[in-house]
N, C-alpha and C positions, 0 to 999 in steps of 0.2 A: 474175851468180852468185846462187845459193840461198841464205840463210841459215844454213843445214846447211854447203854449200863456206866462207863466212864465218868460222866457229866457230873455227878450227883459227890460221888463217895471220895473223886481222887481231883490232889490239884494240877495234876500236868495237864498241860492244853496244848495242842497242837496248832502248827502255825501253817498251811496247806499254800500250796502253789499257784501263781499267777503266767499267763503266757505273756511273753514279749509283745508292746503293743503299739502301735504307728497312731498318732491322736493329731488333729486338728486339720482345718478348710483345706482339701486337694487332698489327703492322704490316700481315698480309695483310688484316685488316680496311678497311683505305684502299685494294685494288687498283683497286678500280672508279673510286673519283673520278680518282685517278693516272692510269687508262686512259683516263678522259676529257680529263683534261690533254694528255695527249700527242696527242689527237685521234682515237683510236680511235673506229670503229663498228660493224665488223663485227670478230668476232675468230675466228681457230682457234685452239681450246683442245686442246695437244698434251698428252698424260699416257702414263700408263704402265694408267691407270683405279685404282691405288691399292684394290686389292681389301679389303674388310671395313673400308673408313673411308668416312667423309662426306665429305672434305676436296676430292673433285672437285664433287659436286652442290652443296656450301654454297658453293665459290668462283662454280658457274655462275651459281645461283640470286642469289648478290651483283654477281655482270656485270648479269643482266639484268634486276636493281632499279635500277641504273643507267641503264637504258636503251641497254645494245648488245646485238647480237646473236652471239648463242655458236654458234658448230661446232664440233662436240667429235670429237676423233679420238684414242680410247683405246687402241690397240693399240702404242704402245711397246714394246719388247723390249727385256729387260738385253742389254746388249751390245745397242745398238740397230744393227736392219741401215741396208744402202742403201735397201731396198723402204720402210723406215718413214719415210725423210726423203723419198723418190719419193714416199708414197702422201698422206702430208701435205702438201707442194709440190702433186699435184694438185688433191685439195681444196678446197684455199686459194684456187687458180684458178679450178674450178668452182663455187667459190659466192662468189666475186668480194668475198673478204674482203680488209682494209686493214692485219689487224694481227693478231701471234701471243702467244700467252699459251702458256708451258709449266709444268711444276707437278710436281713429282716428286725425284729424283734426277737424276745425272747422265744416263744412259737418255733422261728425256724432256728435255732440256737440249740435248742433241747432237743428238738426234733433229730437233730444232725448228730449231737451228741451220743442220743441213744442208737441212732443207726452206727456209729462208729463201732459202739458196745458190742454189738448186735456181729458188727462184721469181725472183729477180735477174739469171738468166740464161736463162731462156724455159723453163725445164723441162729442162734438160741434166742428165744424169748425176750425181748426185755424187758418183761412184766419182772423175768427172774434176779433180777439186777436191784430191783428195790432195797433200798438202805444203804448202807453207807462201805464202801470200799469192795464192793461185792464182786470187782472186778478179779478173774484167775489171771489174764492173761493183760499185762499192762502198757501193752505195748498194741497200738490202735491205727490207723491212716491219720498222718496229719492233715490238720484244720486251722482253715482259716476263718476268724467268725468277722462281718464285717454287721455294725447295729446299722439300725435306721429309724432309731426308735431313743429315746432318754429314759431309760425304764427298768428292766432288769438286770443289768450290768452281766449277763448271764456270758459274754463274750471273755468275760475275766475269771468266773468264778468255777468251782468245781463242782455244783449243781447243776439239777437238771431235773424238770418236773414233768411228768407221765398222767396221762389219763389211761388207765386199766378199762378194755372195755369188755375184758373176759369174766368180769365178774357178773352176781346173781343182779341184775339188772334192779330191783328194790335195793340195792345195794353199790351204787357207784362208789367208784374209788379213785382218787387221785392221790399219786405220790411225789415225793421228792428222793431222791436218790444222791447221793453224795460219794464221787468217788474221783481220787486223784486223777486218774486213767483217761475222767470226762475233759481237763482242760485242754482249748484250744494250743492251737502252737504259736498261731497268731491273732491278737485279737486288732482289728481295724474302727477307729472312731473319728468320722468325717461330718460334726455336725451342718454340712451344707443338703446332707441327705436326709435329713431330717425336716427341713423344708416344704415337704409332702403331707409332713401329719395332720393328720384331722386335727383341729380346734379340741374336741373330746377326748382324742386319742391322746396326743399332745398331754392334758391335763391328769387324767386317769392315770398315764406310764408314768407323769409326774409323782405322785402317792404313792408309785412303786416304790420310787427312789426316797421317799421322806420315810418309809416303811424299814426301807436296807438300811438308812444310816440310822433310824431312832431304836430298832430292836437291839443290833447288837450292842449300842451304846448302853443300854437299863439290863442288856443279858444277866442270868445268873453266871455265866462265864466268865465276865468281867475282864477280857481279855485286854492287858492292857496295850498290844500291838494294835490294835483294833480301836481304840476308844479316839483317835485324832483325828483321824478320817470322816469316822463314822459325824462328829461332832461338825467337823467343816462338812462336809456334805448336806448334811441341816441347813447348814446359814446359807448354801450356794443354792438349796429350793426355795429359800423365804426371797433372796434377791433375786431370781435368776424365771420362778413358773411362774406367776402371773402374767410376764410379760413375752417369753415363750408361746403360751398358752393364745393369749391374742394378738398377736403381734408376727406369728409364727417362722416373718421372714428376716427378724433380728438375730443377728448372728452373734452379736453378744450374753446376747440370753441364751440361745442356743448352744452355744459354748459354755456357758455355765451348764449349762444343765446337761450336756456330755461328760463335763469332768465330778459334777454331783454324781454321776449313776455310776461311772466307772469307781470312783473311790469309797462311794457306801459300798455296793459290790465286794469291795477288797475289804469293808468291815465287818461285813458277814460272814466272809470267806472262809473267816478263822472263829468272829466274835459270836456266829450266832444266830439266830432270828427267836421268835415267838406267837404266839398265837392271835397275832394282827394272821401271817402266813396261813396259819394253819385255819383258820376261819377264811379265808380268802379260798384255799385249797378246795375245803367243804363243798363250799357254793358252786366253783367250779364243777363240780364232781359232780353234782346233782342238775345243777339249772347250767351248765356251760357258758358263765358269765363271764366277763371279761375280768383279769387278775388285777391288774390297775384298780378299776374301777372296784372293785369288792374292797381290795386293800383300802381303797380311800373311806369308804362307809366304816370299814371295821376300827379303822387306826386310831379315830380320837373314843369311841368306848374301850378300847383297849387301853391306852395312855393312860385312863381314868382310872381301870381298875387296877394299873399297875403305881399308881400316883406312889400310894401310902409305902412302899418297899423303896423307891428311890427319889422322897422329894429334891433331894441334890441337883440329881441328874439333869430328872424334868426343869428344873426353875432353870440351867444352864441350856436346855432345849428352849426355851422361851427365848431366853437372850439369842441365841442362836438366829432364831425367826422376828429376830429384829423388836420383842417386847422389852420396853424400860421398865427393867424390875425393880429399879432404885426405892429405896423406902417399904418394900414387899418383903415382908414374911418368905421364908424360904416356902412351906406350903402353898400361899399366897402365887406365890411366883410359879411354882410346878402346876397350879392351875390356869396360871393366864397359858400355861405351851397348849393345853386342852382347849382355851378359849382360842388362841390361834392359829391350832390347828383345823377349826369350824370355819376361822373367819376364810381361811386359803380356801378350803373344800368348798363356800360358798364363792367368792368370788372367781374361782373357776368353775362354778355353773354344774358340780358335780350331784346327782342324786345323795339324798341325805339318807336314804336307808334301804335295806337290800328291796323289799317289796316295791319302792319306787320303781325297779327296775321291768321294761318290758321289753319286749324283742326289739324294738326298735330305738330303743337307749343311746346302743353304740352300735358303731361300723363292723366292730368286731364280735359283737355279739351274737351268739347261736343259740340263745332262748330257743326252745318250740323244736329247734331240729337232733337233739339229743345230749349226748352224748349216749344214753342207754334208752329204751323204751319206754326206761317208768318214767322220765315227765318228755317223752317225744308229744309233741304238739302245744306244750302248757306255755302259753304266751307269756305267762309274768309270773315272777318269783313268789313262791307262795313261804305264808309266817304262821301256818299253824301250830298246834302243839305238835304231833305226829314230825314235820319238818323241822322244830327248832333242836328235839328229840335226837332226831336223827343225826343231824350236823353236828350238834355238840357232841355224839361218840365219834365223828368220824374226828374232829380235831384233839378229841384227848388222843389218839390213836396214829398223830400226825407226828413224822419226824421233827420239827420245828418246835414242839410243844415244849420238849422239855428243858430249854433254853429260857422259859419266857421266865422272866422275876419273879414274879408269883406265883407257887403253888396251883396246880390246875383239878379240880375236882369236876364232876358233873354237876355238883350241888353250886361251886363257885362260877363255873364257866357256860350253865346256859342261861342266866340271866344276862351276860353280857352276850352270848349269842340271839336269843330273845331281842334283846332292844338296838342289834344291828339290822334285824330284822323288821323290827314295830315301833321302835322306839322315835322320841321328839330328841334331834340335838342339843334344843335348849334344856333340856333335863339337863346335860352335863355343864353347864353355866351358870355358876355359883353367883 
């Protein structure tokens, strides 16, 4: 049986692997020696190319003071496809390197990942890889993930998300894959790199990280390895983004919000996620939105409709984000975490619903230019019936789903895809 078949009927949970990790200001300064510890000598250098920073040239240029040799393969994509993990698994091969260095966001994290996959099995597919431990052969080129980003903690975790672009094109697909095989060997967190992010970027990879720690915390998994982390990770976005987000060159903030994404990361790793993800996923798959940014629209309809399954939780998610629930009703309280998870979304300047969303939203955003034909050129996210339709089968059909607290039907779950799409926030503000 799958792990997904496992969730439901049996209570062993499994507790999944984390890579050894170098965290705080100067650490990417050490990549090289570290590279050579681990025996590295030829390396593929995966990124995303990180337009208008140094931070790829100054890491190459510190490889090859070391004395290894760099291939650099820059063309990552947000929402990395299959082609990017194919094109760098080939690469790798043809110039008969030993070892992978990725450098980015989550993008070129997954990207790298799956090229690892990819190299461990002769070159195979890694469409064929989807789900969870799919791996034959477990043993892969080590990896070094270095972030540059406060967002998907994906340098830690044994995820790794795929855009399929071999499907019926009316038909995009985006998955998530879970497999031991994927974890780095080294993960690298230098929030002085992070000093680059856009204002929106910044804010959006924010939601990621309130995303990683609030799912696995309300999981039906209930893992109680997972519930401490995931719980401080909450409180360290309520203290730590706003001021990140505008301020971008506080290193205090910026430090929070590095050890927010790394340790919600390690509470999903084991605890979880839910269909904040898998509505995230959707959109992606279809309109090539930015994950951040969908996550932030999706998370407080989600929170809502998952309110009634774990008022506890939630009213401890409020406290967490800094609300005085003193003299509140437990209910009471699991609603002000919905009412402040709006208030966050708004005072960092985030779109409030998916259709706000246009090509020019975010830096990262590829609205219009695909991922498949069926909406190549569509400038803005569309909310018709035909679309909400669609997305809510792709998220019942999403790895992440069946983790979420509540019960997921078509009948329960396209109304809350619906109103991430059309909906007024203040609908959810009692």
């Amino acid at each position: 049986m799958q792990v997904d078949q496992l969730l439901k009927p049996f209570p062993i949970k499994e507790f999944h692997p984390f890579p050894r990790a170098l965290m705080g200001p100067g650490s990417v300064e050490i990549v090289g020696p570290e590279a050579l510890k681990l025996g590295f000598k030829k390396v593929l250098l995966m990124t995303s190319g990180l337009r208008g920073t140094e931070i790829v040239s100054n890491l190459k240029a510190s490889l090859e003071y070391h004395g290894l040799e760099v291939v650099l393969y820059d063309k990552v994509e947000s929402n990395p496809k299959d082609y990017n993990a194919m094109d760098g698994a080939k690469l790798f091969m043809e110039n008969d390197c030993d070892s992978f260095i990725s450098v980015g966001g989550g993008s070129s994290h997954d990207a790298c990942k799956g090229a690892r996959i990819a190299v461990a099995h002769d070159g195979r597919n890694i469409n064929e890889f989807e789900g969870f431990n799919k791996s034959e052969n477990q043993k892969n080129p080590p990896h070094i993930a270095i972030s540059t980003t406060a967002g998907t903690g994906s340098e830690t975790s044994w995820a790794y998300v795929i855009t399929d672009t071999t499907t019926d094109p009316s038909k995009p697909h985006k998955y998530v894959a879970f497999d031991d095989a994927a974890v780095a060997t080294l993960a690298i967190d230098d929030p002085t790199l992070y000093f680059d992010c856009p204002t929106r970027f910044t804010a959006q990879c924010g939601f990621d990280v309130l995303a990683h720690g609030s799912e696995p915390y309300v999981s039906r998994l209930n893992f109680e390895p997972s519930l401490g982390n995931a719980l401080r990770s909450i409180e360290l976005v309520g203290q730590n983004l706003r001021k990140a987000t505008w301020n971008g060159e506080d290193l205090a903030s910026r430090e929070g919000m590095m050890y927010a994404q790394y340790i919600a990361a390690q509470a999903f790793n084991s605890g979880g996620l839910g269909i904040i993800h898998s509505i995230s996923h959707a959109t992606s798959a279809f309109f090539d939105t930015h994950h951040g940014l969908n996550n932030a629209i999706a998370l407080p309809r989600v929170w809502a409709f998952n309110l009634s399954t774990e008022y506890e939780r939630f009213a401890k998610i409020a406290e967490a984000l800094g609300v005085d629930t003193s003299g509140m009703t437990t209910p009471r309280a699991a609603d002000a975490a919905v009412e402040a998870a709006i208030r966050l979304l708004r005072d960092c300047a985030i779109p409030e619903k998916m259709t706000d969303i246009t090509a020019d939203t975010h830096e990262k955003n590829r609205l219009g230019q695909g991922p498949t034909a069926f909406y190549e050129g569509q400038k803005k996210v569309l909310g018709d019936d035909q679309t909400i339709d669609d997305i809510t089968n792709h998220v019942l059909g999403d790895a992440c789903t069946d983790a979420n607290p509540r019960e997921c039907t078509f009948d329960s779950v396209r109304p809350v895809v619906d109103h991430c799409y059309n909906g007024d926030l203040d609908d959810l503000i009692s």
